[in-house]
C-alpha positions as CSV (number, residue, x, y, z in Angstrom):
1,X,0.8,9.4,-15.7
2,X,-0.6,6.1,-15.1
3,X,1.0,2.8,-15.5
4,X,-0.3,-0.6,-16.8
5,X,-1.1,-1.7,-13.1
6,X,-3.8,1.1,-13.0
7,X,-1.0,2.9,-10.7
8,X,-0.3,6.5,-10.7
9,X,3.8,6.8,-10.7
10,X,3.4,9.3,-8.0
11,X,0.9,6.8,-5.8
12,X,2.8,5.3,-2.6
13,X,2.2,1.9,-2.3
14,X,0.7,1.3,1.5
15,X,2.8,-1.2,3.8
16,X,1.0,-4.3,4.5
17,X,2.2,-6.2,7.8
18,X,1.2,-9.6,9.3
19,X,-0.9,-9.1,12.4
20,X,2.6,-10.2,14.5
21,X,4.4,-7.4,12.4
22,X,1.5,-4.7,13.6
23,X,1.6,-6.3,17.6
24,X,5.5,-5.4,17.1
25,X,4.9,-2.1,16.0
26,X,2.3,-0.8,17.7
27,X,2.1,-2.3,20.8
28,X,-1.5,-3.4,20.4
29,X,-2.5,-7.3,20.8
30,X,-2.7,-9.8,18.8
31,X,-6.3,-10.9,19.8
32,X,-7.4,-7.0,19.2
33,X,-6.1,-6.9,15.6
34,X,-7.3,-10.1,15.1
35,X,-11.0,-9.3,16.5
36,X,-10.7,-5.2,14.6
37,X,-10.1,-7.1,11.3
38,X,-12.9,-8.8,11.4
39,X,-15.0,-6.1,12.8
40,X,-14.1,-4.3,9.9
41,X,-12.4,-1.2,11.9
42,X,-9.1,-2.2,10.3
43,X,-8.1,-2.5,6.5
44,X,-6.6,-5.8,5.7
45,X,-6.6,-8.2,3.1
46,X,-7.0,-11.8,3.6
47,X,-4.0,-13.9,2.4
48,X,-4.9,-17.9,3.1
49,X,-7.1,-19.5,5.8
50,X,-6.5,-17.1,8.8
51,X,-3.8,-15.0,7.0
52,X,-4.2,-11.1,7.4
53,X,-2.2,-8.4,5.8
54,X,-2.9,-5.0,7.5
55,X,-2.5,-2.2,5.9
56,X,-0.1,-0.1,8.3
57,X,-0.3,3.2,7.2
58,X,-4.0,3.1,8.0
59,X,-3.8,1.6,11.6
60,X,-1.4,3.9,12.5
61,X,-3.2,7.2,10.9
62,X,-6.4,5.5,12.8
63,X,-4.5,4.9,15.9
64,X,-2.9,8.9,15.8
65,X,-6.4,10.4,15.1
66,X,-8.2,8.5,18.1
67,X,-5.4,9.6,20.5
68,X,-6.4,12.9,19.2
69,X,-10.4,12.2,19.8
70,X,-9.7,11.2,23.7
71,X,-7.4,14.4,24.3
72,X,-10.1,16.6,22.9
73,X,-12.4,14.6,25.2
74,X,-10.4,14.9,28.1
75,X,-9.8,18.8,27.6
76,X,-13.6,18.9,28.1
């Protein structure tokens, strides 16, 4: 069933952190978040001049699936 927001009631909505939030939870740099957002590796939204949400869920599901690509790698 979908809402007036165009939202499924069953859809999650993602956690979007400030890119101090996602240094503090991941352990990752600022100036690598910073420089993956605007590479476009990373999903964010812009919210002001300089201002990025991340979208958490993603990072970290990125972050998990890479670890996975260099231990496949290093099984080699």
């Amino acid at each position: 069933m979908e809402n007036m927001t165009g939202l499924n009631w069953g859809d999650r909505i993602p956690e979007m952190v400030s890119l101090r939030e996602a240094c503090r939870r991941t352990g990752l740099s600022y100036g690598f978040l910073r420089k993956e957002c605007l590479a476009g590796n990373i999903v964010y939204i812009r919210v002001g001049p300089g201002k990025f949400l991340i979208n958490l869920d993603l990072l970290v599901k990125q972050m998990n699936s890479a670890h996975g690509e260099m231990e496949k790698s290093e099984a080699k």
